[in-house]
N, CA, C and O atoms as a DFTB+ gen file, in Angstrom:
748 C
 N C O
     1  1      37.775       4.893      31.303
     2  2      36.313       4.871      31.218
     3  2      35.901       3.760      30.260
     4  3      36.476       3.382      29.239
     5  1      34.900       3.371      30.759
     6  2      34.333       2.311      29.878
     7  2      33.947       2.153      28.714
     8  3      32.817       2.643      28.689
     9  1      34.348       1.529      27.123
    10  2      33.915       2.086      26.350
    11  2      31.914       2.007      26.249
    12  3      31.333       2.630      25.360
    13  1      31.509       1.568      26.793
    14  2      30.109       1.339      26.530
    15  2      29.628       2.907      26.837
    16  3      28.687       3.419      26.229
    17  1      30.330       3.537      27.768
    18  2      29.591       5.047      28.474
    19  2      29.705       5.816      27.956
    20  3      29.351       6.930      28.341
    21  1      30.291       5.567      26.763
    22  2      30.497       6.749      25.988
    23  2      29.095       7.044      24.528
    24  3      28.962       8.172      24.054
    25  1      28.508       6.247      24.199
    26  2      27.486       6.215      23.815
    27  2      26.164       6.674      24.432
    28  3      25.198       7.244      23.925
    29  1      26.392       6.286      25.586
    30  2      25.018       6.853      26.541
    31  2      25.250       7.971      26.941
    32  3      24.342       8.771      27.168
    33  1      26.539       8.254      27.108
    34  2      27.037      10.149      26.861
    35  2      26.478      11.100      25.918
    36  3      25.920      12.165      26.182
    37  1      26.720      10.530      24.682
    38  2      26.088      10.975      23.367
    39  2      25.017      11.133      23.196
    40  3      24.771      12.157      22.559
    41  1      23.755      10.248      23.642
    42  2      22.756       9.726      23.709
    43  2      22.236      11.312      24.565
    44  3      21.555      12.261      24.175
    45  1      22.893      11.034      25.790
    46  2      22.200      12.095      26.766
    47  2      22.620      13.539      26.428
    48  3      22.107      14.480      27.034
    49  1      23.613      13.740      25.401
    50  2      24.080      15.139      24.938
    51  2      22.753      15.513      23.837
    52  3      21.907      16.398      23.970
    53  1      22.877      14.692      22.926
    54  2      21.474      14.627      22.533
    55  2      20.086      15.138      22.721
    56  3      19.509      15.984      22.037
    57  1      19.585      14.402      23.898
    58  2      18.587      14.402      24.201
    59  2      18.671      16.002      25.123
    60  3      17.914      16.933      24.848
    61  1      19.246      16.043      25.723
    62  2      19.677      17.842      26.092
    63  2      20.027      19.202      24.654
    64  3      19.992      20.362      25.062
    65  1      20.259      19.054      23.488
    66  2      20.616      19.360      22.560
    67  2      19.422      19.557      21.791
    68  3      19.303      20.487      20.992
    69  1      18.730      18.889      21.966
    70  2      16.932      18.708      21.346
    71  2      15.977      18.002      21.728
    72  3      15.847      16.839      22.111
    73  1      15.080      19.188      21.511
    74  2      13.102      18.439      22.318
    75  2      13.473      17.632      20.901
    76  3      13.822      18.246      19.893
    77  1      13.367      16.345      20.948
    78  2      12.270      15.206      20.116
    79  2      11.411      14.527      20.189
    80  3      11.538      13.411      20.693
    81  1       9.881      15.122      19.555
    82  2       8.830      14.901      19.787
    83  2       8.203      13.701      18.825
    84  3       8.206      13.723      17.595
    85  1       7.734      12.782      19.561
    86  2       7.204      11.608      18.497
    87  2       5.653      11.223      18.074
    88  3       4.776      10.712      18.769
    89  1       5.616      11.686      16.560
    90  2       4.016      11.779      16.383
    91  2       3.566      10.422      15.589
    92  3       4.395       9.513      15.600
    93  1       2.207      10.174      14.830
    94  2       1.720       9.103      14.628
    95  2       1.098       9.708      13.431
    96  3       0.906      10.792      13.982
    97  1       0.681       9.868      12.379
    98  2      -0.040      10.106      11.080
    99  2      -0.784       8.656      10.444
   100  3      -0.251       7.548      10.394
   101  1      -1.853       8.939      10.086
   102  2      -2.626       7.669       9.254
   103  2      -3.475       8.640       7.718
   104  3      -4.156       9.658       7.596
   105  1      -3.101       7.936       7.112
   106  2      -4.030       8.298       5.618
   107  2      -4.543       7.347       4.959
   108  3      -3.869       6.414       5.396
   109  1      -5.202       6.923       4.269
   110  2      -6.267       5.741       3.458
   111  2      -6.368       6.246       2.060
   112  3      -7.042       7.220       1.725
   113  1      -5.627       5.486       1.254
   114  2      -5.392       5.938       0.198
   115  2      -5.947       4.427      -0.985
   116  3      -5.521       3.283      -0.830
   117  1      -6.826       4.794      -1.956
   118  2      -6.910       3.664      -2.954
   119  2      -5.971       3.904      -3.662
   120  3      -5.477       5.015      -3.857
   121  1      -5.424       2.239      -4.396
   122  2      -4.483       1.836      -5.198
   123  2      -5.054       2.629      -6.604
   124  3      -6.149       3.111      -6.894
   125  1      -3.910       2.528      -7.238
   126  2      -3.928       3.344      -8.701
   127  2      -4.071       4.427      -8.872
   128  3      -4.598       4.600      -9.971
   129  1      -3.858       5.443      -8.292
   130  2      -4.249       6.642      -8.645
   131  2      -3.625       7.765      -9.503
   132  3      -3.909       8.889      -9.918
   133  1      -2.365       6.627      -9.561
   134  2      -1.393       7.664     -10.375
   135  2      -0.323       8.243     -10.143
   136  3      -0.105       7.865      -8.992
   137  1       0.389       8.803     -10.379
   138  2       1.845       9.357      -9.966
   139  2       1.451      10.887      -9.771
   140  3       0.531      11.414     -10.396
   141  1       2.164      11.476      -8.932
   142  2       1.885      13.257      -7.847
   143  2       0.408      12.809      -7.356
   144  3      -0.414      13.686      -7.621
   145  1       0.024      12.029      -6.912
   146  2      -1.143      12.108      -6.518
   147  2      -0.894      12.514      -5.018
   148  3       0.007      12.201      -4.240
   149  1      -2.107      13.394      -4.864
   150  2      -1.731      14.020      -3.372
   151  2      -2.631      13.005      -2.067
   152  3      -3.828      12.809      -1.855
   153  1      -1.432      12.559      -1.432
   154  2      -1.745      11.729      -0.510
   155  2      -2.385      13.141       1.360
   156  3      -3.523      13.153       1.829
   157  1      -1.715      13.630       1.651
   158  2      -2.245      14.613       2.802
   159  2      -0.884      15.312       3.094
   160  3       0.176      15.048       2.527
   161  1      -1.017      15.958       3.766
   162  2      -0.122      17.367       4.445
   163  2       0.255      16.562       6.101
   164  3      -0.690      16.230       6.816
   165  1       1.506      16.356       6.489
   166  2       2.040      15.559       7.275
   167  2       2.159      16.378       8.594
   168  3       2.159      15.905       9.731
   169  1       2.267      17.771       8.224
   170  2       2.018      18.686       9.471
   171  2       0.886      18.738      10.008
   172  3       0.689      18.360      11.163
   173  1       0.047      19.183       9.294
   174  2      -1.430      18.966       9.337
   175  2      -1.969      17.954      10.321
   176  3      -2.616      18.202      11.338
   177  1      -1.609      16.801       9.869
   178  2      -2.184      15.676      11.019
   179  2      -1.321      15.300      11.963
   180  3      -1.631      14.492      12.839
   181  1      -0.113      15.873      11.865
   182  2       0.494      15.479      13.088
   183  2       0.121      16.915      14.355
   184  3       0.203      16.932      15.583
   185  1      -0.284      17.955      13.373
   186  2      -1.173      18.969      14.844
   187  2       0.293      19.767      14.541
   188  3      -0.251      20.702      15.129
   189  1       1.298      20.160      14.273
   190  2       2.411      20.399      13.939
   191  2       2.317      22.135      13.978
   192  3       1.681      22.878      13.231
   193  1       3.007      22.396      14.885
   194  2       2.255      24.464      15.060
   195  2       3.776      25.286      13.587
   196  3       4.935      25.569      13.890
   197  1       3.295      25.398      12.513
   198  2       4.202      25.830      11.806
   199  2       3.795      27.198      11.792
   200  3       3.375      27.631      10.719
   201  1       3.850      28.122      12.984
   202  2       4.412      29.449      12.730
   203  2       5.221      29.957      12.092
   204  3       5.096      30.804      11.206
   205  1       6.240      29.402      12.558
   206  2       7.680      30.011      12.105
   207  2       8.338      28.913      10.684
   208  3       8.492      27.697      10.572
   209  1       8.535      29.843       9.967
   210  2       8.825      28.618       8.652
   211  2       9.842      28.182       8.451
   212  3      10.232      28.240       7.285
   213  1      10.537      27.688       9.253
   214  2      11.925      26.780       9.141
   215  2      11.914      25.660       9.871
   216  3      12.838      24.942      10.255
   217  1      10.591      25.590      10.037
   218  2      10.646      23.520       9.947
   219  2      11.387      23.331       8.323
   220  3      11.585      24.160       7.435
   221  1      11.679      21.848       8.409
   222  2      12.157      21.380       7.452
   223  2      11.823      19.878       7.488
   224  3      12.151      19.327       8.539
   225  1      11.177      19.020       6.459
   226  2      10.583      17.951       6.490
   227  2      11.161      17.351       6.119
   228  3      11.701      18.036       5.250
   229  1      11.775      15.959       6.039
   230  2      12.284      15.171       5.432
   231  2      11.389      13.582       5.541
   232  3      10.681      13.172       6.461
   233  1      11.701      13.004       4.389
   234  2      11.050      11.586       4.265
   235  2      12.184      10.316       4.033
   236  3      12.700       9.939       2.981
   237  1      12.364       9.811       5.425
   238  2      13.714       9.244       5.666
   239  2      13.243       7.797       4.731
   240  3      12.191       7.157       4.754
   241  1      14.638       7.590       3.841
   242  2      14.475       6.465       3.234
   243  2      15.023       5.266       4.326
   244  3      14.319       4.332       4.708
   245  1      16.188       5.462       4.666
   246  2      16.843       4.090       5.418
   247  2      16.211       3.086       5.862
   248  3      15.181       3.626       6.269
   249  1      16.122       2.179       6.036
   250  2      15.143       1.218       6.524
   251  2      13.734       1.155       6.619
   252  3      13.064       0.601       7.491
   253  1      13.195       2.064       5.189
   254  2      12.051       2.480       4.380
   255  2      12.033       2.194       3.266
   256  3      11.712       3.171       2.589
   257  1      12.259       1.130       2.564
   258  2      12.674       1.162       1.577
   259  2      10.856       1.583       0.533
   260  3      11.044       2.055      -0.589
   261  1       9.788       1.446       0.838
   262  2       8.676       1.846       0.107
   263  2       8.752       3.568      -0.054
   264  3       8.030       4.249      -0.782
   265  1       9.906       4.075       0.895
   266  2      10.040       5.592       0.667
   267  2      10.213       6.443      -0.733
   268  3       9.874       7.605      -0.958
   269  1      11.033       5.212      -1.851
   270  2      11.042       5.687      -2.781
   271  2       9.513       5.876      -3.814
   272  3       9.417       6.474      -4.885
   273  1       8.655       5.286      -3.199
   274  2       7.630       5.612      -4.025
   275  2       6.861       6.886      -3.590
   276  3       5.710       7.040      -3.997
   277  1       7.591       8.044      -2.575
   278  2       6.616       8.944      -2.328
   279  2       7.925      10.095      -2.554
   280  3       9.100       9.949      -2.891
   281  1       7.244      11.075      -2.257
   282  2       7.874      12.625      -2.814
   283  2       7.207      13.150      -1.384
   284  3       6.072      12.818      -1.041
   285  1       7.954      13.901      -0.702
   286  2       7.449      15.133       0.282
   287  2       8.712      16.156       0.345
   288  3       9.931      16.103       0.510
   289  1       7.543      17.262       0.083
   290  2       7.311      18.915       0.222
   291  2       8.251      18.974       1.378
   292  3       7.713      18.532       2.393
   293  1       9.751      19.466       1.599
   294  2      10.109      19.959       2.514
   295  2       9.922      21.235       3.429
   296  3      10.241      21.283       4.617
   297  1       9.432      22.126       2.792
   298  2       8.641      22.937       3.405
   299  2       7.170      23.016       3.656
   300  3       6.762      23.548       4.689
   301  1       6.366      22.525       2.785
   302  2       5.340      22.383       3.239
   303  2       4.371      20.723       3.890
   304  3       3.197      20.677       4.259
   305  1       5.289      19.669       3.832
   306  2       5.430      18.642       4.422
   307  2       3.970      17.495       3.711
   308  3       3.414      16.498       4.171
   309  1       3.763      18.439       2.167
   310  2       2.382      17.882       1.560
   311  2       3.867      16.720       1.249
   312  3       5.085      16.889       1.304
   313  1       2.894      15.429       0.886
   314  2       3.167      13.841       0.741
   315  2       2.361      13.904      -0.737
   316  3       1.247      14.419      -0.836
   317  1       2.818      13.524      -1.453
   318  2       2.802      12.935      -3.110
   319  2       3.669      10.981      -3.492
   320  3       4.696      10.410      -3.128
   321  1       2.486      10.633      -4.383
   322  2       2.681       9.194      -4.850
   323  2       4.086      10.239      -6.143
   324  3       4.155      11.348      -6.673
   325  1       4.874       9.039      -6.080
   326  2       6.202       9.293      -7.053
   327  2       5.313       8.683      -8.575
   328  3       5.356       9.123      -9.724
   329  1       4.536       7.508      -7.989
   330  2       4.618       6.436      -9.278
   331  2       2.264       6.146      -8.388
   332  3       1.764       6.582      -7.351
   333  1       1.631       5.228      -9.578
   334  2       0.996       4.307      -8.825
   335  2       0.800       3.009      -8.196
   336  3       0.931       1.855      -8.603
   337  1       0.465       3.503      -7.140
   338  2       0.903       2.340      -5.807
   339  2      -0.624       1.243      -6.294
   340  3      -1.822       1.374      -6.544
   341  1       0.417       0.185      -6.200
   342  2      -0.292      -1.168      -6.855
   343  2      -0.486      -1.942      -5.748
   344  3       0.560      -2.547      -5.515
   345  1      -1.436      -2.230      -4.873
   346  2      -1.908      -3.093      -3.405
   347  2      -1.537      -3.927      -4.302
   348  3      -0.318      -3.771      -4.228
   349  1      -1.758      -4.982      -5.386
   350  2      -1.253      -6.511      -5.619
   351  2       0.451      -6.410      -5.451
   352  3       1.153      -7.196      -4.815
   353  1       0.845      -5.360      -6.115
   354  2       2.232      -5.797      -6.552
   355  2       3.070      -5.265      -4.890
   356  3       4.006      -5.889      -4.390
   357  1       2.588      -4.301      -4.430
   358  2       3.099      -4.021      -2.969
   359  2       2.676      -4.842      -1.596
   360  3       3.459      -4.846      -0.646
   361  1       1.628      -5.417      -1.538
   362  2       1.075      -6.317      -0.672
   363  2       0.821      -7.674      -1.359
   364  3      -0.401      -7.712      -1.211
   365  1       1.096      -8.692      -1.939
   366  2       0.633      -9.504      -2.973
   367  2      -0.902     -10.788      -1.791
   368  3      -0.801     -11.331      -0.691
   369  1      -1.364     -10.769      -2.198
   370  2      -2.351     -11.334      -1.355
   371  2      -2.755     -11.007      -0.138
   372  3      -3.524     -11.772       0.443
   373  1      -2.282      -9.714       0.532
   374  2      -2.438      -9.611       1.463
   375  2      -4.243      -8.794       1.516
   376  3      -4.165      -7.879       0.697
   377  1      -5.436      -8.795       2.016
   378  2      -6.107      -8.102       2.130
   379  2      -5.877      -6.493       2.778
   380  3      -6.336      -5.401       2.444
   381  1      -5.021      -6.888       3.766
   382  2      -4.806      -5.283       4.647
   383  2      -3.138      -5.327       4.311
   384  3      -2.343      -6.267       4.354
   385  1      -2.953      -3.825       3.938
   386  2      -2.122      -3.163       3.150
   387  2      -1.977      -2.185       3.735
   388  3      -2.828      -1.298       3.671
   389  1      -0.580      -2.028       4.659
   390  2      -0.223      -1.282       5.748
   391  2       0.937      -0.417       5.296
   392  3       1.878      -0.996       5.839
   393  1       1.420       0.541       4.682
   394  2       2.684       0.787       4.309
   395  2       3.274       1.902       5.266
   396  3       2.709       2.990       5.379
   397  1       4.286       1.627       5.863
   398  2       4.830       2.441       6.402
   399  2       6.093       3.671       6.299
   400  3       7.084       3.251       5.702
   401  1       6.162       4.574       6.604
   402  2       7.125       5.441       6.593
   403  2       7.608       6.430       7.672
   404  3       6.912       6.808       8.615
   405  1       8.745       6.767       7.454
   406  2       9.101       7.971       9.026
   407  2       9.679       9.198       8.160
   408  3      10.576       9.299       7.324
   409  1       8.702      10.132       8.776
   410  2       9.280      12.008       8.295
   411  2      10.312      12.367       9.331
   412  3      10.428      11.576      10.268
   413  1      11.008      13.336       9.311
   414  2      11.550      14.298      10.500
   415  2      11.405      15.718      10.395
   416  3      11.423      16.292       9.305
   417  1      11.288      16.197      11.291
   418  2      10.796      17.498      10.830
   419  2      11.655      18.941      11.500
   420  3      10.852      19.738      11.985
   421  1      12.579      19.223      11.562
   422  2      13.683      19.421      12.846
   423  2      13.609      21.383      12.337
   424  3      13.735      21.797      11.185
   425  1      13.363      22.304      13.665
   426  2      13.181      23.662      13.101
   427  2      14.766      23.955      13.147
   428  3      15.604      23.215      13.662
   429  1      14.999      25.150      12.522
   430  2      16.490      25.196      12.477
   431  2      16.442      26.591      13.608
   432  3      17.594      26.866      13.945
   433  1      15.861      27.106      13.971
   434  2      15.488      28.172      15.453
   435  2      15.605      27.654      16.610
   436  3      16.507      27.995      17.375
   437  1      14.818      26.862      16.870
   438  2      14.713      25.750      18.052
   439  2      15.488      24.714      18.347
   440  3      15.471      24.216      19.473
   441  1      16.283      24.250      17.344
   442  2      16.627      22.757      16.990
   443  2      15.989      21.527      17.360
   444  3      16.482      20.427      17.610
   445  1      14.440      22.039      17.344
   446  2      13.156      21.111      17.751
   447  2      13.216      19.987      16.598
   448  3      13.066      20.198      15.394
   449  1      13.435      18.904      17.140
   450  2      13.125      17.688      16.329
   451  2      11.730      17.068      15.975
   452  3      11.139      17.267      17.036
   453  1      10.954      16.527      15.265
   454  2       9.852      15.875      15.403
   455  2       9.869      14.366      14.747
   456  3       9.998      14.490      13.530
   457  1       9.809      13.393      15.020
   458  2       9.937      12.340      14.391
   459  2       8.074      11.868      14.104
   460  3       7.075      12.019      14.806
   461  1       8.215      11.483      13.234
   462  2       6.559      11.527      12.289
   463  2       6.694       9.923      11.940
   464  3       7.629       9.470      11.278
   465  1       5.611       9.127      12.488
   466  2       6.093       7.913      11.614
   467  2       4.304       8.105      10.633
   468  3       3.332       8.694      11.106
   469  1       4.337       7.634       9.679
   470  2       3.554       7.703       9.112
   471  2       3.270       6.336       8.574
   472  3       4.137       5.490       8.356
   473  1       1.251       6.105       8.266
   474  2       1.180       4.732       7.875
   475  2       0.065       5.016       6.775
   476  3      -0.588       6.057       6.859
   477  1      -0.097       4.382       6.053
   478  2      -0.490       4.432       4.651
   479  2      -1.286       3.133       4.782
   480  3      -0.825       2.002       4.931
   481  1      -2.532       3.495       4.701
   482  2      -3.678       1.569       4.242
   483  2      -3.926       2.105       3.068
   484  3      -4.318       3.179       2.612
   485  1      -3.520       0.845       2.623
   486  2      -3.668       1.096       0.919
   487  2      -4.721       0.217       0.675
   488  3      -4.477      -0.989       0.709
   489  1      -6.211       0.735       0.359
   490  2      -7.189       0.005      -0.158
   491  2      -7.033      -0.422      -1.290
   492  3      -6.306       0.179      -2.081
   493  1      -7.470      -1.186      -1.513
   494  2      -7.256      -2.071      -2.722
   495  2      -8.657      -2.398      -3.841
   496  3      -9.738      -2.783      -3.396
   497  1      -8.460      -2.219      -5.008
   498  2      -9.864      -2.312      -5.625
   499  2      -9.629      -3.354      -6.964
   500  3      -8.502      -3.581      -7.404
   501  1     -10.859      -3.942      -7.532
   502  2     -11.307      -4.656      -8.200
   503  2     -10.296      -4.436      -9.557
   504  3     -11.045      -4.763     -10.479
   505  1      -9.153      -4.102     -10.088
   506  2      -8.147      -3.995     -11.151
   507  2      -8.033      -5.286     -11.941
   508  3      -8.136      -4.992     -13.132
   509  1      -7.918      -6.168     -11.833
   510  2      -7.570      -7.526     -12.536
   511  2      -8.607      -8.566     -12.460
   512  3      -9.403      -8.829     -11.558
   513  1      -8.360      -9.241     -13.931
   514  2      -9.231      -9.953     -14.002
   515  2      -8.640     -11.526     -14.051
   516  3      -7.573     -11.839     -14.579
   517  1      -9.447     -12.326     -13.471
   518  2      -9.310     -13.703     -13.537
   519  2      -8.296     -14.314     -14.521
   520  3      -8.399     -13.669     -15.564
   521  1      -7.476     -15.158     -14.634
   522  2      -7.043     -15.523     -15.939
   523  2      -6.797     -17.193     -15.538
   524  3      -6.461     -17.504     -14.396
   525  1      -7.007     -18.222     -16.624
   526  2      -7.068     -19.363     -16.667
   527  2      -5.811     -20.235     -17.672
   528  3      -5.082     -19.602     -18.436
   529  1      -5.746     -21.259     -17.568
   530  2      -4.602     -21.483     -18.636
   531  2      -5.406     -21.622     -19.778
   532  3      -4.871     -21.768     -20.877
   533  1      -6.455     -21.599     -19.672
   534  2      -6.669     -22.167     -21.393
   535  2      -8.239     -21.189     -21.126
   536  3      -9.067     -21.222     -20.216
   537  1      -8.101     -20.079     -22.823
   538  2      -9.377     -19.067     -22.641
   539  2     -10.271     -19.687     -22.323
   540  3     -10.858     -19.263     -21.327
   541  1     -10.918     -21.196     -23.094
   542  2     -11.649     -21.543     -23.245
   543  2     -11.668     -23.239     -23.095
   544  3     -10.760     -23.952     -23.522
   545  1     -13.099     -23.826     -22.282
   546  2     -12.825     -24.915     -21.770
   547  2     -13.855     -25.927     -21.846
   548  3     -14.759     -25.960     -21.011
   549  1     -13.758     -26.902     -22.967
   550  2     -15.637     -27.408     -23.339
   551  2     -15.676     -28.822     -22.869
   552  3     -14.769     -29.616     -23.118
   553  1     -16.476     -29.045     -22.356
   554  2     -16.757     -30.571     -21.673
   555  2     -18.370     -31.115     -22.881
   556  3     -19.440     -30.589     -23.188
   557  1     -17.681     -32.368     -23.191
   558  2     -18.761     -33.131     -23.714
   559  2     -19.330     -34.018     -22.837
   560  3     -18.660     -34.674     -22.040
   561  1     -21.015     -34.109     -22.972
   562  2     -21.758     -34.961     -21.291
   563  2     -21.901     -35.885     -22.223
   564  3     -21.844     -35.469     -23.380
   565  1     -22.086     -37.127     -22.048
   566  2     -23.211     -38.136     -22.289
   567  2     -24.526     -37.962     -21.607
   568  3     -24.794     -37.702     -20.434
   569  1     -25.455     -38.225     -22.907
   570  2     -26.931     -38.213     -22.643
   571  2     -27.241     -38.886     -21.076
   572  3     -26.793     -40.007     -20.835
   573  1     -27.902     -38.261     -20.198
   574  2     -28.917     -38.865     -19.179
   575  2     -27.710     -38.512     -17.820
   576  3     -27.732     -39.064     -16.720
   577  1     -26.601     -37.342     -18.321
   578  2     -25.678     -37.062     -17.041
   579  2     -26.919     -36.291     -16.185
   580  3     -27.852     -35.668     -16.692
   581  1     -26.642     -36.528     -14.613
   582  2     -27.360     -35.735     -13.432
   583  2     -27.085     -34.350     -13.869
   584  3     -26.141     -33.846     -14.479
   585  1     -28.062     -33.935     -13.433
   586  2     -28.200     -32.450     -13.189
   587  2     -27.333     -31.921     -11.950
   588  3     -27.495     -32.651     -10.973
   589  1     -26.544     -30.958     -11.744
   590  2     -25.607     -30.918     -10.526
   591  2     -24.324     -31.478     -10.622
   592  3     -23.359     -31.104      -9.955
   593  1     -24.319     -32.576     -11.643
   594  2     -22.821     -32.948     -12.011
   595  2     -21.462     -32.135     -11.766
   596  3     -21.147     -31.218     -12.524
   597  1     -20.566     -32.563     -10.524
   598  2     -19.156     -31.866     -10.785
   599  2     -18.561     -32.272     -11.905
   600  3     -18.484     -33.464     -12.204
   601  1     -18.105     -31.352     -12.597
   602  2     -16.657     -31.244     -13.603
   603  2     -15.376     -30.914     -13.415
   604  3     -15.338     -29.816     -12.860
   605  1     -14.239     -31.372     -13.627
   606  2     -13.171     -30.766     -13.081
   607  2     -12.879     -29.586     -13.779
   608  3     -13.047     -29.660     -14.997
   609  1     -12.480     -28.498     -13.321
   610  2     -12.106     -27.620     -13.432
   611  2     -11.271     -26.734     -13.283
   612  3     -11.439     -25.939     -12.358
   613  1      -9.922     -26.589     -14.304
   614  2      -9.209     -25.730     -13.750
   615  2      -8.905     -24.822     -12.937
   616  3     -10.085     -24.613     -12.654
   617  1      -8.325     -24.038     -12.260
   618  2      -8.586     -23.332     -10.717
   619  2      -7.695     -22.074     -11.941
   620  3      -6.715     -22.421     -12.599
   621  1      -8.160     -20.987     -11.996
   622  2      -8.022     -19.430     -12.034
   623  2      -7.067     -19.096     -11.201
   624  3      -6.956     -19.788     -10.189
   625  1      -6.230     -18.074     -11.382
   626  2      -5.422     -17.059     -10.721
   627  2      -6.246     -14.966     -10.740
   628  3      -7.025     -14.432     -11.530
   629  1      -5.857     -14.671     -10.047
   630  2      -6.850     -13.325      -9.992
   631  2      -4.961     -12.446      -8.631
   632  3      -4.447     -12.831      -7.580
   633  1      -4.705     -11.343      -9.520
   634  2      -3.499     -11.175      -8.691
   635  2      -4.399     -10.346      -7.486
   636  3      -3.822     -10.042      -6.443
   637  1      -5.826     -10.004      -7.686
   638  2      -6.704      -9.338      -6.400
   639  2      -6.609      -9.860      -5.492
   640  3      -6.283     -11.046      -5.526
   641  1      -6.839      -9.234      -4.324
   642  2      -6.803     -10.344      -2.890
   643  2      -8.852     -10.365      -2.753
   644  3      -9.771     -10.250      -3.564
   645  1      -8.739     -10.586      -1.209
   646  2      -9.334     -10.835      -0.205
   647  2     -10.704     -10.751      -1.646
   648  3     -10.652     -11.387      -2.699
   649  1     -12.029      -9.583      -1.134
   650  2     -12.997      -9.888      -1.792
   651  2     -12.871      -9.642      -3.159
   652  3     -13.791     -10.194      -3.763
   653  1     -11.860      -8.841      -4.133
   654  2     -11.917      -8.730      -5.171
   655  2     -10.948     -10.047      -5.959
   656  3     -10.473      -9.866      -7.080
   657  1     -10.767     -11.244      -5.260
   658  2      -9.970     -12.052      -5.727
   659  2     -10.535     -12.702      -6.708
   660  3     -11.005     -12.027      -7.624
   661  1     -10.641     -14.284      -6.769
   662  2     -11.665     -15.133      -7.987
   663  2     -12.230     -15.912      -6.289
   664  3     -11.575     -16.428      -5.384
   665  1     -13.294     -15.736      -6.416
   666  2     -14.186     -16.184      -5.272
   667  2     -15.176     -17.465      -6.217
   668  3     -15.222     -18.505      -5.559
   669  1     -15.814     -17.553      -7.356
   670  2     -16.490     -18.644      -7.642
   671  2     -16.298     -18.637      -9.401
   672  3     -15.774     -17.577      -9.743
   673  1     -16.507     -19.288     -10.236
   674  2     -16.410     -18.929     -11.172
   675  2     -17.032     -20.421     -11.658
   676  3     -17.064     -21.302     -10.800
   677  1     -17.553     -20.740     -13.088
   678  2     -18.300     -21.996     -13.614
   679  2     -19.079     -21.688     -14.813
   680  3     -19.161     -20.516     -15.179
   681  1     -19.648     -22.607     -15.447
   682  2     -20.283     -22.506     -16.791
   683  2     -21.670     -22.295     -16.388
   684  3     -21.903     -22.423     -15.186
   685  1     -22.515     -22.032     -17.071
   686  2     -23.861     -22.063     -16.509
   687  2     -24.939     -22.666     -18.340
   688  3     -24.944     -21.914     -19.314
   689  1     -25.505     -23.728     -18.352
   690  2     -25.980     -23.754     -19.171
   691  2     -25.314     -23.782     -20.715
   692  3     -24.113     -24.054     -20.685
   693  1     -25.810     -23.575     -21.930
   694  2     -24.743     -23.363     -23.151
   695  2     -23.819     -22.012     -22.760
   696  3     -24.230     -20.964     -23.259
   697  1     -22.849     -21.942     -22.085
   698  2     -22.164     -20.897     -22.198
   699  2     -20.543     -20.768     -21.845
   700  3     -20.043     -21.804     -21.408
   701  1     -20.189     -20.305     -21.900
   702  2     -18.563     -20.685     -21.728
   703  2     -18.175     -19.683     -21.093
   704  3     -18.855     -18.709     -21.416
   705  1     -17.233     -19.388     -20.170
   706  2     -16.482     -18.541     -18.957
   707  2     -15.521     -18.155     -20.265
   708  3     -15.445     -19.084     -21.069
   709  1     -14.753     -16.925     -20.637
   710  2     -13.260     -16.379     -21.266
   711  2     -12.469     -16.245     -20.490
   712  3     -12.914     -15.401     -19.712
   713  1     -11.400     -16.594     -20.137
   714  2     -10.732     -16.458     -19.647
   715  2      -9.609     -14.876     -20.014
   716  3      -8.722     -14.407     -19.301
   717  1      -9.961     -14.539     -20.970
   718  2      -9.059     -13.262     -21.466
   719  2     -10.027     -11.994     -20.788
   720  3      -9.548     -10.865     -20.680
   721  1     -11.073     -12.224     -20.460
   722  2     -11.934     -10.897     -19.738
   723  2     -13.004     -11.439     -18.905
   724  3     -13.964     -10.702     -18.683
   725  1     -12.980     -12.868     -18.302
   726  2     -13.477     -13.640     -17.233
   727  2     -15.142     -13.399     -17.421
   728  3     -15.965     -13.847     -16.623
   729  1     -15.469     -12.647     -18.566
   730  2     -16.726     -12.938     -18.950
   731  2     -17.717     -14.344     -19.588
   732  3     -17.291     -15.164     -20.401
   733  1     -18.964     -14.343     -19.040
   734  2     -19.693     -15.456     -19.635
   735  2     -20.028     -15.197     -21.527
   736  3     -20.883     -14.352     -21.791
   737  1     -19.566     -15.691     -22.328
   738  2     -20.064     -15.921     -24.080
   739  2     -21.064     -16.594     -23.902
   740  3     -21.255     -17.424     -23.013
   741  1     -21.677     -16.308     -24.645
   742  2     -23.114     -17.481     -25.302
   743  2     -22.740     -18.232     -26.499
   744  3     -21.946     -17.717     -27.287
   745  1     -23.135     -19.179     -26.682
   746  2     -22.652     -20.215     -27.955
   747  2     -23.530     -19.962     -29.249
   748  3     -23.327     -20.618     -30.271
């Protein structure tokens, strides 16, 4: 026999051996919230009929590696932050912040399988502030400069993305930008 047929043997012992049912979960979670923070109940949205209490949940790390930042309830299939989830440091510029993961959920009565993939948008909010190489940055004009005059200006880093990034920033009048809290000083 061929060795290739022997896998698709397995495959089909398998699939006779256990219903495996494949579900879809979404939650929207803002960054920072902290560590045990309760993200949702994985049965729950997957519609998951837990009569009988020997489901058993698992939150597969293997080729998950963001798995280590969550904790789930094997019996009750609630999802908890381990640590707080940082959209800059987990998505770094990205505006949309998709994190993914896969549960299993297999009854030990039935030997009903459920495979759960689960996805996590991690909103992202206004946390960091602008920072420049130098706090502070003074330009001397000569008398009778235009009004509207460009100055060069160092370019800011902001580890925020999309709208909470550094979108405009400039002096206005006697006043100076800080770069240590991206606030305007008065002179």
């Amino acid at each position: 026999m061929d060795a290739t047929v022997y896998p698709i043997f397995a495959l089909c012992f398998i699939c006779f051996q256990f219903s495996v049912k494949a579900q879809t979960v979404y939650f929207n979670v803002t960054e920072e919230q902290g560590s045990s923070y309760y993200i949702g109940n994985i049965a729950e949205l997957a519609k998951l009929q837990i009569a009988d209490t020997d489901l058993r949940f698992t939150l597969l790390s293997n080729g998950y590696p963001l798995a280590t930042q969550f904790s789930l309830d094997e019996t009750t299939s609630d999802l908890v932050t381990v640590e707080s989830l940082d959209h800059d440091t987990l998505c770094a510029f990205d505006a949309i912040c998709t994190l993914q993961l896969a549960v299993v959920a297999k009854s030990e009565s039935t030997n009903d399988l459920f495979s759960i993939k689960v996805f996590i948008n991690l909103k992202d909010i206004n946390d960091n502030s602008p920072l420049f190489a130098e706090e502070f940055v003074s330009f001397e004009l000569i008398e009778g400069t235009p009004v509207n005059t460009s100055l060069p200006l160092e370019g800011a880093t902001d580890k925020d993305s999309g709208m909470f990034g550094v979108v405009k920033y400039g002096n206005i009048g006697r006043r100076a930008l800080s770069s240590s809290n991206g606030h305007i000083c008065g002179w």
